[in-house]
C-alpha positions in Angstrom: 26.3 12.0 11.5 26.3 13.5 7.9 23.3 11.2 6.4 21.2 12.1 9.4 18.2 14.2 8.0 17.3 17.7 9.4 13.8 17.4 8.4 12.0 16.9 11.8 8.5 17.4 10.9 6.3 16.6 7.9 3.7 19.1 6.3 0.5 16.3 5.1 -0.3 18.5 2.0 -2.9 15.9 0.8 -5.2 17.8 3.7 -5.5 21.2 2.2 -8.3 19.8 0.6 -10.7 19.2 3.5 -10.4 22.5 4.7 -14.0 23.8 3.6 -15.4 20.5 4.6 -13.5 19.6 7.9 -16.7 18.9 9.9 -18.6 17.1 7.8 -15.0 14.9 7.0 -14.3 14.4 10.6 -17.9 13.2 11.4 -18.6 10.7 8.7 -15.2 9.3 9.1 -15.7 8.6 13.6 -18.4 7.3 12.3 -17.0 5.1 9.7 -14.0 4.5 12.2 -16.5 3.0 14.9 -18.1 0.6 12.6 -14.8 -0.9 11.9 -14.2 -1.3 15.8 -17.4 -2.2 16.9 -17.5 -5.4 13.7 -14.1 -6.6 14.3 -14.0 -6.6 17.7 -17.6 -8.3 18.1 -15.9 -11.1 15.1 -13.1 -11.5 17.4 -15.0 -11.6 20.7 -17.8 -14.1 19.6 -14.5 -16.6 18.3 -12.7 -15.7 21.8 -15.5 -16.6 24.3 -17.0 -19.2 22.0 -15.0 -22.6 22.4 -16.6 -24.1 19.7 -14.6 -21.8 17.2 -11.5 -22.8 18.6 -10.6 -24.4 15.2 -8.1 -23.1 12.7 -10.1 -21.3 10.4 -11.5 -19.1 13.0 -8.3 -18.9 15.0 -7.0 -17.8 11.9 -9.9 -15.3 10.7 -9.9 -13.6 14.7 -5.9 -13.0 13.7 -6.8 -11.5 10.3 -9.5 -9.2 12.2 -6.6 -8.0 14.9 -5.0 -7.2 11.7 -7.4 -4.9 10.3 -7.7 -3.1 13.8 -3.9 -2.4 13.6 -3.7 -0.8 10.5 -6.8 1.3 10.7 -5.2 2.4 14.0 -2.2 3.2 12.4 -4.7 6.0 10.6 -7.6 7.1 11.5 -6.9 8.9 14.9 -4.3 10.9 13.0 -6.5 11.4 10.4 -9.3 12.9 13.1 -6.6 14.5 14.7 -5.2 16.2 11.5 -8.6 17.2 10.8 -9.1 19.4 13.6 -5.9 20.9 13.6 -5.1 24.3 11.2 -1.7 23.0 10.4 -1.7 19.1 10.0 1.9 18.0 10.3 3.4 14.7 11.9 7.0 14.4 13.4 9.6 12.1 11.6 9.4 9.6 14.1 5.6 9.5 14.0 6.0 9.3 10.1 8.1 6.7 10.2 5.7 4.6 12.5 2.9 5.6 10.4 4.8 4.0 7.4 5.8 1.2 9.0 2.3 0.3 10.4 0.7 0.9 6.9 3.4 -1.4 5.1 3.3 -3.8 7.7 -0.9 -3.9 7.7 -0.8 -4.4 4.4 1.7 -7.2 4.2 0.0 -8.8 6.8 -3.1 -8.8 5.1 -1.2 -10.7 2.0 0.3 -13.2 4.9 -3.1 -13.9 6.4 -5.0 -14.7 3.0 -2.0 -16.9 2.5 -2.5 -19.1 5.3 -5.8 -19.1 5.0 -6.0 -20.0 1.5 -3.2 -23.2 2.6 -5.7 -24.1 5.3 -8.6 -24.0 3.3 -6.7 -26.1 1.0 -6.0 -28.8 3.5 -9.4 -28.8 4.6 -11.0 -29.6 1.1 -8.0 -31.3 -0.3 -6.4 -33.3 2.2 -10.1 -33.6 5.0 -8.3 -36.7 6.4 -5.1 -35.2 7.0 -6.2 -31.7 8.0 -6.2 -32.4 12.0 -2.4 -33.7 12.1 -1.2 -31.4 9.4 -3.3 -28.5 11.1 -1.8 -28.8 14.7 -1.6 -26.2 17.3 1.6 -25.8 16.9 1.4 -25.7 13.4 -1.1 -23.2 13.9 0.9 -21.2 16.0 4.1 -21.2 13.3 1.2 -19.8 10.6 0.3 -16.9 12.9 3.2 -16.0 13.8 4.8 -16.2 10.4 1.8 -13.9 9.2 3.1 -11.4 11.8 6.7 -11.5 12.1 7.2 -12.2 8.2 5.8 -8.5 7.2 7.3 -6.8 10.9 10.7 -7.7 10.2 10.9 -6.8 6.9 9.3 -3.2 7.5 11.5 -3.0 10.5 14.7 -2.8 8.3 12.5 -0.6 5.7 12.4 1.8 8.7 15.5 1.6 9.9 17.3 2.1 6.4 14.8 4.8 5.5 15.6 6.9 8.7 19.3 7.3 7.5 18.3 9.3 4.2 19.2 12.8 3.9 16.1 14.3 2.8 15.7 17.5 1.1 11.5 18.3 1.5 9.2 18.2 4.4 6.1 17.9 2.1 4.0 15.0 2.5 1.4 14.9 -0.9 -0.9 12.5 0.8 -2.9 12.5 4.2 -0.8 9.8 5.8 3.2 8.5 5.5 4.3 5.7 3.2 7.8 4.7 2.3 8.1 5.8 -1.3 6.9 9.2 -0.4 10.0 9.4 2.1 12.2 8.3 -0.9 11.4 10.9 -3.5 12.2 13.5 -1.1 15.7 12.0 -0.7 18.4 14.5 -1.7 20.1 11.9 -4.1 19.3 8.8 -6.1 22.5 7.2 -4.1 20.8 7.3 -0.9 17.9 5.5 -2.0 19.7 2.3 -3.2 19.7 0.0 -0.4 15.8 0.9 0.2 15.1 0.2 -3.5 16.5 -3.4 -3.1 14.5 -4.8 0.2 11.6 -3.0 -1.8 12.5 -5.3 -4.6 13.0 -8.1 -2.5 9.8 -7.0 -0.5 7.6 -7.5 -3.8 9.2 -11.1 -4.6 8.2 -12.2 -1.5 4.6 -10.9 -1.5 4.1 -11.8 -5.1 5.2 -15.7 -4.3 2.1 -14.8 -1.9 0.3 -14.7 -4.5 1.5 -17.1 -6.7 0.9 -19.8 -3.7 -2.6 -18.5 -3.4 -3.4 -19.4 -7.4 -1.8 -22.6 -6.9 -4.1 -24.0 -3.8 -7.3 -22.3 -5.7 -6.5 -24.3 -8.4 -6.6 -27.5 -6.6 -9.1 -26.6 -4.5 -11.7 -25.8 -7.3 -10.4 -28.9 -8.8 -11.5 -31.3 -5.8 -14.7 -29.0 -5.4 -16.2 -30.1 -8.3 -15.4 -33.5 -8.0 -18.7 -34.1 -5.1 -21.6 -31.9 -3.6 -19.9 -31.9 -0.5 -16.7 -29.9 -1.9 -19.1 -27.5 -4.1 -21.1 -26.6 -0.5 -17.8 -26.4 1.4 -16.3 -24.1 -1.1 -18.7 -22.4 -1.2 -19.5 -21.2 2.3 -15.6 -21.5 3.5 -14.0 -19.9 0.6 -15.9 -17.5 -1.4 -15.7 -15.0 1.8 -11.2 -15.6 1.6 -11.9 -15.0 -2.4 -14.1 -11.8 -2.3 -11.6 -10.6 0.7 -8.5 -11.8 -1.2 -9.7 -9.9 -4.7 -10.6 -6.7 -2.9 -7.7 -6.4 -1.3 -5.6 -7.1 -4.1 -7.7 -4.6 -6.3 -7.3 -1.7 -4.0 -3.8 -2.3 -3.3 -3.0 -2.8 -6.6 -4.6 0.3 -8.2 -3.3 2.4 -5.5 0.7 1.2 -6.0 0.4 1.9 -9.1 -1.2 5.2 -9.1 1.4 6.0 -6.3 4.5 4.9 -8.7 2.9 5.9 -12.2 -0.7 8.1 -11.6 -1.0 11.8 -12.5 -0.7 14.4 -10.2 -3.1 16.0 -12.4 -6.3 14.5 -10.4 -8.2 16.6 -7.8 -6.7 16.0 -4.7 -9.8 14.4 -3.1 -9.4 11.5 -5.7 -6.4 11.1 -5.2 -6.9 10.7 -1.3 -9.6 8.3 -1.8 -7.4 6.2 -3.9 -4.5 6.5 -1.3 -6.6 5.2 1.6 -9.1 2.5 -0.2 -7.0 -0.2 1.7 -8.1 1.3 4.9 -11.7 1.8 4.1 -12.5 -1.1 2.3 -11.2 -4.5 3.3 -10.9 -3.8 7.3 -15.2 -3.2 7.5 -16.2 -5.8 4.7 -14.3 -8.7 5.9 -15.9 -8.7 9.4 -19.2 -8.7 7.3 -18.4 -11.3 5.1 -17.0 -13.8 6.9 -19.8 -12.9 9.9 -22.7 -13.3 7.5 -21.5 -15.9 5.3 -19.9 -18.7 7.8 -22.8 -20.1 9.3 -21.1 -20.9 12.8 -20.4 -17.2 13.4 -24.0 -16.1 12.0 -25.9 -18.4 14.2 -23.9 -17.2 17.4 -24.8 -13.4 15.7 -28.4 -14.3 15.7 -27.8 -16.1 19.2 -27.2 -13.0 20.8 -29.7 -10.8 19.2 -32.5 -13.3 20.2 -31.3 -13.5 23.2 -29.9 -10.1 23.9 -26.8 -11.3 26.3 -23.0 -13.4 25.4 -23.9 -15.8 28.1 -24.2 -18.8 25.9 -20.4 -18.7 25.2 -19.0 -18.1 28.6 
């Protein structure tokens, strides 16, 4: 097979950088790493056992936090792993994966806040309608349309991207993404059909977007029209909005200083930028949806008065 690449392992350039502070790195980041387990999980294991939150919001919030275990999965054991080795490298399978589960996490993300935003809007918009609109199996389509949406999509990225003949084994960043894989394509031809679905990939998410403007504006529409909608926007959606800007920030910022940035900034920076995605939005949405929906902050309080989960069993 003649477009079959050679390459069969990747040198991660971007962690020459932690060499003089390896220890220090790999400490604060386990540490890091284990606050994003232990906060997720306990979100998702309070709405699990508790059969109160059985409702769609929280249904869709313990999906959102599954989400943000994924993708830090997809990175941080390498990352630990890669920082107590001399040599970091990773195989071109395992690159591959590791770019598939980074696109994927982040398109996921986008899904999530989607469907959220559409059930929030429901909720506030259309209260007497929200129970047959927002049926189980309706429920079921919206999580599984925020999961198999973004897998199949990165599953063709994959595939097409493992038939380019590539001409460098130098990764300039501390994990694997897509459009590093491209530039180190030996030809501008082999890169076409990749370009397209990444095209197409961007429509899609930005409609994402687009749909999320659209149901904010009716919903801060209807808000102001009673109390009632202010208090319900305000303790249901301000945690989606504060998630849905930070993650559009971060992922933003760091597309475009991936596509257009200088290579000019100390590599440090530039792995901070790369990985903001990973550290930001999968420990603060735990926090903010834990401490600002007051069903999930009583059961909190619950068990730290009481020092036991029996109460949801």
């Amino acid at each position: 097979m003649d477009n079959v690449s050679v390459v069969r392992v990747f040198t991660l350039s971007g962690m020459n950088e932690t060499t003089n502070y390896k220890l220090a790195i790999f400490s604060i980041t386990l540490l890091y790493y284990c606050m994003i387990l232990f906060f997720n999980i306990s979100v998702i294991a309070i709405i699990i056992l508790d059969e109160d939150l059985h409702e769609p919001m929280y249904i869709l919030l313990c999906s959102f936090c599954v989400n943000g275990l994924y993708g830090t999965t997809g990175f941080y054991p390498k990352f630990l792993l890669d920082l107590l080795s001399p040599a970091p490298e990773i195989s071109y399978a395992g690159c591959l994966l590791q770019a598939f589960v980074m696109y994927s996490f982040a398109c996921c993300e986008l899904s999530h806040l989607a469907v959220m935003a559409y059930d929030r809007y429901l909720a506030i918009c259309r209260p007497l309608h929200y129970h047959s609109v927002m049926s189980k199996r309706r429920l079921s389509q919206l999580v599984c349309f925020s999961w198999l949406t973004p897998f199949c999509i990165h599953s063709i990225n994959v595939i097409l991207t493992s038939r380019l003949r590539l001409c460098g084994s130098k990764i300039p960043k501390v994990f694997c993404v897509n459009w590093i894989i491209y530039k180190l394509a030996c030809s501008e031809a082999d890169i076409f059909s990749n370009s397209i679905l990444s095209y197409a990939t961007i429509i899609i998410y930005v409609s994402h977007g687009f749909f999320v403007v659209w149901t904010y504006m009716h919903l801060i529409t209807n808000s102001v029209k009673s109390k009632d909608g202010r208090v319900k926007f305000m303790q249901t959606c301000v945690p989606h909005l504060i998630s849905l800007t930070t993650f559009l920030v971060v992922i933003v910022f760091d597309l475009m200083y991936m596509r257009f940035g200088s290579t000019d900034l100390p590599q440090g920076l530039q792995n901070f930028i790369a990985i903001e995605f990973l550290l930001i939005p999968p420990l603060l949405n735990p926090l903010i949806y834990g401490f600002k929906l007051t069903k999930i902050r009583n059961r909190i309080l619950s068990i730290i008065h009481d020092g036991r989960i029996s109460p949801f069993i």
